[in-house]
Structures are given as structure tokens and as C-alpha cells.
C-alpha positions as CSV (number, residue, x, y, z in Angstrom):
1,X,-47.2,82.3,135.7
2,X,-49.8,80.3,134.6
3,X,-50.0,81.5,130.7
4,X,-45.9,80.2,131.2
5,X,-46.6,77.0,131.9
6,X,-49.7,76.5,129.6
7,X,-47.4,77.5,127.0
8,X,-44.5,75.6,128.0
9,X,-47.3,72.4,128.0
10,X,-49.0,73.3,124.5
11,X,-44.8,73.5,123.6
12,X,-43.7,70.0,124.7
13,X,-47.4,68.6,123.3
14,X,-46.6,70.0,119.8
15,X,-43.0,68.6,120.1
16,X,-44.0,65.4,120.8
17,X,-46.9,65.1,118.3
18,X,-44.5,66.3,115.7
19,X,-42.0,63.8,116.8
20,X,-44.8,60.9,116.6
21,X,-45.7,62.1,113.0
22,X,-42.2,61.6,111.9
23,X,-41.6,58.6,113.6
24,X,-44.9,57.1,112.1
25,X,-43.9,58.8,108.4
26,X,-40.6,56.7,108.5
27,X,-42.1,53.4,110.0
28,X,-44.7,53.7,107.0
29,X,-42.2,54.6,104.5
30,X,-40.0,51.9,105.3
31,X,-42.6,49.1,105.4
32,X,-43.7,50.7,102.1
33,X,-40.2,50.2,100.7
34,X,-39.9,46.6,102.2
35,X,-42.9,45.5,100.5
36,X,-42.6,47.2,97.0
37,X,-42.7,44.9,93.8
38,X,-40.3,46.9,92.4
39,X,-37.6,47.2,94.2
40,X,-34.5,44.9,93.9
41,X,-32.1,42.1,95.7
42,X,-28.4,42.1,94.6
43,X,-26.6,39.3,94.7
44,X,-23.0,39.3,95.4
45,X,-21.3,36.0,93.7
46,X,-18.2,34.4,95.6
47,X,-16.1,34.6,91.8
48,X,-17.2,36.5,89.1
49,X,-15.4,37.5,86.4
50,X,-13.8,40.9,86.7
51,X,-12.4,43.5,84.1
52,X,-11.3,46.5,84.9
53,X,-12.4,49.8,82.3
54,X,-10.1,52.0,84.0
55,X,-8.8,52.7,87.6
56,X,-11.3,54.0,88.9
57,X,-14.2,51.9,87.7
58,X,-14.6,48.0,88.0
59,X,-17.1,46.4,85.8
60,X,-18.5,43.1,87.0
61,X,-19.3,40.6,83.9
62,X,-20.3,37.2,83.8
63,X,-20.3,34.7,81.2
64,X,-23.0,32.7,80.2
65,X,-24.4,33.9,83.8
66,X,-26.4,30.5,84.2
67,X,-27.2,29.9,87.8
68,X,-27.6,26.2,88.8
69,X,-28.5,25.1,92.1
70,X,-27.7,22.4,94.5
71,X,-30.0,21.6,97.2
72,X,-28.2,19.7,99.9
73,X,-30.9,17.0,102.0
74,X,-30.7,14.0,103.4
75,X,-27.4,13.5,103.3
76,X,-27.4,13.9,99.8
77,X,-26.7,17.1,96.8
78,X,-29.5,16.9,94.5
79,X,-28.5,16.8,91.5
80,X,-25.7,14.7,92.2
81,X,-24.3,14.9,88.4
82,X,-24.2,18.6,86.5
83,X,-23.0,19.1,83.6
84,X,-22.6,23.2,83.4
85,X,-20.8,25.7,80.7
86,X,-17.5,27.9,82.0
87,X,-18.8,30.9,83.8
88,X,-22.1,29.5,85.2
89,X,-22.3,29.9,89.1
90,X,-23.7,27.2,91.6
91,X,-25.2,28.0,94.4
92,X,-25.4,24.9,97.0
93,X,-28.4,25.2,99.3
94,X,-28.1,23.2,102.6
95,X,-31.5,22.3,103.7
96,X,-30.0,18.7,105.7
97,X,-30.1,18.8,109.3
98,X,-27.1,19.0,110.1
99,X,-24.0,21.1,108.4
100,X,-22.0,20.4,105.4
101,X,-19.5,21.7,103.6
102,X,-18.4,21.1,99.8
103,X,-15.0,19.8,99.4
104,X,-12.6,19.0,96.1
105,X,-10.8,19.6,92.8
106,X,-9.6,22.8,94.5
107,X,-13.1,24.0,95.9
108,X,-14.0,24.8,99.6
109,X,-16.7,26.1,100.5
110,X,-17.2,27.3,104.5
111,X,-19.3,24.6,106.3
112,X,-22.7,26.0,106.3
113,X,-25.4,25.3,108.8
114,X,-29.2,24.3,108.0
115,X,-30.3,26.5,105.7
116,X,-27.2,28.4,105.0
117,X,-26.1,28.5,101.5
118,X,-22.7,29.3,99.3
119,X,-22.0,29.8,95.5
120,X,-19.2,29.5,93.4
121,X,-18.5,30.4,89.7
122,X,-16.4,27.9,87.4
123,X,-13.9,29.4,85.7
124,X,-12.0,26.3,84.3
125,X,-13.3,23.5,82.0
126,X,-12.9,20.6,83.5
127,X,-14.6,17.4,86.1
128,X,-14.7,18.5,89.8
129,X,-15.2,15.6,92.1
130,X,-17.0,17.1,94.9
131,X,-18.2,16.1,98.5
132,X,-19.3,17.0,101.6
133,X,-16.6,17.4,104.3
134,X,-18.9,16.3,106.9
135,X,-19.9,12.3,104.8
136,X,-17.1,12.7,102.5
137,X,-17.8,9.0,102.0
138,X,-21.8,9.3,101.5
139,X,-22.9,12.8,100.0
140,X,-21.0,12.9,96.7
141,X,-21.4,15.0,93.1
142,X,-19.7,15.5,89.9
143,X,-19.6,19.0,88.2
144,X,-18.5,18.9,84.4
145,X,-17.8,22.2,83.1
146,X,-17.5,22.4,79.4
């Protein structure tokens, strides 16, 4: 009886070591993967320009994938007047203290909270008069795509 349960002891202790030692393999590999220089971040766009290569395969292209930015503070976008090329996305980063959304010539963005942030890519030449939806009045901006 005794030799049973030593050995149903020195069973569940190997168990559970070898359990422990998988556990700790997986923490470290996945703080090793978090941390490594070369991995990568996708982005997903809100509009890219799509063509299709055949039914079963999309391919995602932009052109002249310039990436401006907008950073939303005080009330104000900064810049508040961009002149951009057709197929260049903005991303508008709201880092005001309270939410704001971007509003006009066709564009609305969802209303994004302190330090929330939403893109678009212009496909059209043309001026978009822009605003926030919360101080339509105050925080203003002109886009020119050419």
C-alpha cells in the first residue's frame, strides 16, 4: 500500500512539474515574441484601393501610399490645411480631451474618444471642407487632394 501511494505522489509531482515547465515555456515564448524587433504590426486602412487577380485572391494596392496625419488638441486638427495626392490616407489622431468626430464633403468618421484614432484614404481629387462634429463651428480643416 505504501509503494501505491508513493507512486501515485511521485506521479501527480511529475505531472505537475511538467505542466509548470510548459506553462513557463509558453509565458517565455510569448513575451519573447511580444518584444522581438522583428516582428510586424499590420495596419488595416478604412479605404484602400482594391483589385481583384482572380476569385479567389484579392490583392490590396495603394497609390502613392503617403500617410499623413492629423493630430486633433485643443480644440483644434493640426495641420488645419493639407494639401495631399489621390490615394494617400490620413489618419486623424484625437489627443483633445474630449471626443470628436470628423465631419464633411461626404466623410464621417465615428466620434472617437481621447486617444482614439480613424483613417481614411482619398480617392477623388478634389477640396474637402472638414470639421469636427462636436465644434463644427471652432475645430475646422481643408484637405486638397490633387
Amino acid at each position: 500500500m505504501t509503494n501505491e501511494i508513493f507512486f501515485m505522489e511521485l506521479t501527480q509531482g511529475i505531472l505537475f512539474g511538467l505542466v509548470l515547465v510548459i506553462a513557463f515555456g509558453a509565458l517565455l515564448y510569448a513575451f519573447s515574441s511580444a518584444f522581438n524587433p522583428t516582428s510586424t504590426t499590420t495596419t488595416t486602412l478604412a479605404n484602400p484601393v482594391t483589385t481583384s487577380t482572380s476569385p479567389a485572391i484579392t490583392t490590396t494596392t495603394l497609390q502613392n501610399p503617403n500617410l499623413h496625419t492629423v493630430i486633433i488638441v485643443n480644440r483644434t486638427f493640426i495641420p488645419n490645411n493639407l494639401t495631399i495626392n489621390v490615394g494617400d490616407t490620413v489618419i486623424w489622431k484625437n489627443q483633445d480631451n474630449v471626443g470628436h468626430s470628423v465631419q464633411g464633403s461626404g466623410l464621417a468618421s465615428p466620434y472617437l474618444r481621447t486617444g482614439e484614432s480613424w483613417n481614411y484614404t482619398f480617392t477623388i481629387a478634389k477640396e474637402y471642407l472638414l470639421a469636427s462634429g462636436t465644434y463644427p463651428r471652432i475645430t475646422r480643416m481643408t484637405i486638397t487632394a490633387v
